[in-house]
C-alpha positions, 0 to 999 in steps of 0.5 A: 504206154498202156495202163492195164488197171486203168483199162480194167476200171474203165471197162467196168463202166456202164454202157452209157457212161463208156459213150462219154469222153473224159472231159479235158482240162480247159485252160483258158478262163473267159476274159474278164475284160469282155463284155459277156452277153452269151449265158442270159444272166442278170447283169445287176448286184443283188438288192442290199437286203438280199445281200444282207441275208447271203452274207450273214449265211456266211456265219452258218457256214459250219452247219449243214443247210437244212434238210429237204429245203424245208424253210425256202419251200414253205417261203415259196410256198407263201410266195406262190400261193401253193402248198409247202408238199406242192414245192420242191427246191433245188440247186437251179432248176437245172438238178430238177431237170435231172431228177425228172429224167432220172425219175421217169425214164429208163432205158429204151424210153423216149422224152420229147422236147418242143424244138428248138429248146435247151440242148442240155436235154440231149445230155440227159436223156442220153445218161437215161439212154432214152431217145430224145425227140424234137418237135418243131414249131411252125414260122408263128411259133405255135404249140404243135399240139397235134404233133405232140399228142399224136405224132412221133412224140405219142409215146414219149414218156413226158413232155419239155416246153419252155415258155418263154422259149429259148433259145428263141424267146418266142412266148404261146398263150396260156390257154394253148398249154392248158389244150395240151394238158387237157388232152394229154396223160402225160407229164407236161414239164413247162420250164417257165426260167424267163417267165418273170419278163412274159406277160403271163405264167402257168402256175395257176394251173398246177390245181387244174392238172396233176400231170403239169410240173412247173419249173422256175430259177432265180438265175435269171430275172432274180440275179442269183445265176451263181447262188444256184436257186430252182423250184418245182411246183406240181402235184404233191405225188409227184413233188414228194417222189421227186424229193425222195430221190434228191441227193442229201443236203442239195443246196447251201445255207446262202442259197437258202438265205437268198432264196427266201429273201427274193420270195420275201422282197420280189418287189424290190426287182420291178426296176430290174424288170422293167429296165430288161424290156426296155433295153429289149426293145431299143436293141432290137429296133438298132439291130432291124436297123442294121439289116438283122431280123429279130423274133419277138422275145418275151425273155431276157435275149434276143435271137438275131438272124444275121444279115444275108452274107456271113453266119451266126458263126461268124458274127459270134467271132467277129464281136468276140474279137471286139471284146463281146461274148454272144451266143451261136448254135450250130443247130440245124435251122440256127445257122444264121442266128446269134442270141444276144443276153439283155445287160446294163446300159452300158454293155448294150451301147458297147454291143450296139458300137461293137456291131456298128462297126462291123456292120460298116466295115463289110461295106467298104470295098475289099481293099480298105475293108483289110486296111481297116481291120489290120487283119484278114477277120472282116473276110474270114468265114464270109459266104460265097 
């Protein structure tokens, strides 16, 4: 039955927004039980003194945070070695995302992204009804400068790169990102989410270039994924008019707290740190060995082409069934990738086991492959 003053609300949508379905009701929630490997978080607890500081945020919970984040950019600003009017604090670098979409593009404008990158870029320039370019890399993973300077992306409003890059974990030189913005006028945003596993970042050159916006969260080497806890550094005119245009009271008194304690005790994570690379380096090494093939990845994942025979899909699927959540992108050119999030020890033996098995399981002959499995799962979705 129809609902005309539904219809006559919906109607009076905008055109971008009439582009988007109601989002439906998910009613299955993940499996506590499963080992989850698929969304890049920091599998550890938060150091007890952090912990201390969110905790006793809670006695505040009846005060509204502060304004414009004034405290945790002035700690990131010590932190950084950059001035309190070059910062900006956000809930997760993610809102930054939007606020530079919003910021800088209206309708009928182009933003170009170094491919492949974060999809949620889609999404956004989409809200903007902007036209979203992708510019992919050569087989080295090089900047393609050229391209972006001169190529379809000439005219795009600014720039997406991450460094390191995901989903590939691939890392470019400093000094390659320093030619870009040497050479171009236009806002270079330089997502550096996984920058803390690289061996080098571009904060320093945010002196230098007053087209450069550096993004950074907590969420991933910081273990803070649901405290929600970004930052922009940049030129003060852009940083300024940015925060002009942040919505009122963004983020919570406990992001506040645990923001400025990680500024305060970054140290105390330098085991975290160092246990992410070495578990990267063993998983990769045990999966070379099982026939994948691995990028090397300066981030806290690694993407894995599958061997020859099924797709990424599959995979996902078939470690799903076992209890192991990792990532799959129907993207063109990922097809036949899965990308695997560094987590505890523990959680990478089940994932290493879980991929053994299956591994050993395509190699039976057909008849005992099914016996083995009890179910049709080792034959579902093979190539021919």
């Amino acid at each position: 039955m129809s609902d005309a003053k539904l219809q006559s609300v919906l109607s009076s949508l905008s055109q971008v927004a009439r582009q988007l379905e109601a989002l439906p009701s998910d009613p299955t929630a993940p499996d506590a039980s499963c080992v989850k490997l698929n969304t890049n978080e920091n599998p550890f607890p938060l150091p007890a003194l952090i912990m201390q500081s969110a905790i006793a945020a809670l006695e505040r919970q009846y005060l509204y945070p502060e304004d414009d984040n004034i405290s945790l950019r002035e700690a990131a600003s010590k932190a950084y070695g950059v001035s309190k009017d070059q910062v900006i604090a956000g809930n997760g670098s993610s809102e930054l995302l939007g606020l530079i979409y919003r910021a800088f593009l209206a309708a009928g404008d182009s933003v170009a992204m170094v491919s492949p990158g974060f999809s949620f870029n889609r999404k956004l320039a989409m809200l903007q009804d902007a036209q979203f370019l992708e510019i992919g890399c050569d087989e080295a993973h090089s900047l393609p400068i050229e391209q972006l300077l001169f190529g379809p992306a000439k005219d795009a409003k600014f720039i997406l790169l991450a460094n390191p890059n995901n989903p590939t974990g691939t890392f470019v030189p400093v000094v390659d990102i320093e030619r870009l913005l040497a050479q171009s006028d236009r806002l270079i945003v330089l997502d550096e989410a996984y920058v803390d596993f690289a061996p080098d970042n571009g904060l320093r050159l945010i002196d230098r270039y007053s087209n450069l916006l550096v993004l950074r969260t907590f969420s991933k080497s910081y273990a803070a994924a649901g405290v929600r806890v970004g930052f922009g550094f940049g030129h003060p005119e852009i940083i300024g008019r940015l925060r002009n245009i942040q919505n009122v009271f963004n983020m919570n008194v406990i992001g506040h707290a645990v923001g400025i304690s990680i500024l305060a005790h970054r140290d105390a994570y330098a085991d975290n740190h160092k246990h992410v690379k070495r578990e990267r380096q063993r998983v990769t090494l045990a999966l070379l060995q099982l026939g994948f093939s691995v990028a090397p990845s300066h981030a806290n994942f690694v993407l894995a082409r599958v061997p020859a025979g099924q797709d990424g899909s599959w995979w996902q699927a078939a470690l799903e069934r076992q209890k192991i959540l990792v990532a799959f992108f129907p993207d063109k050119g990922l097809e036949d990738y899965i990308r695997v999030s560094i987590g505890t020890k523990e959680q990478m033996d089940a994932f290493l086991a879980a991929t053994r098995d299956i591994s050993a399981s395509l190699k039976m002959p057909r008849s005992r492959r099914w016996a083995a499995s009890g179910s049709a799962f080792a034959l579902r979705g093979r190539k021919s």
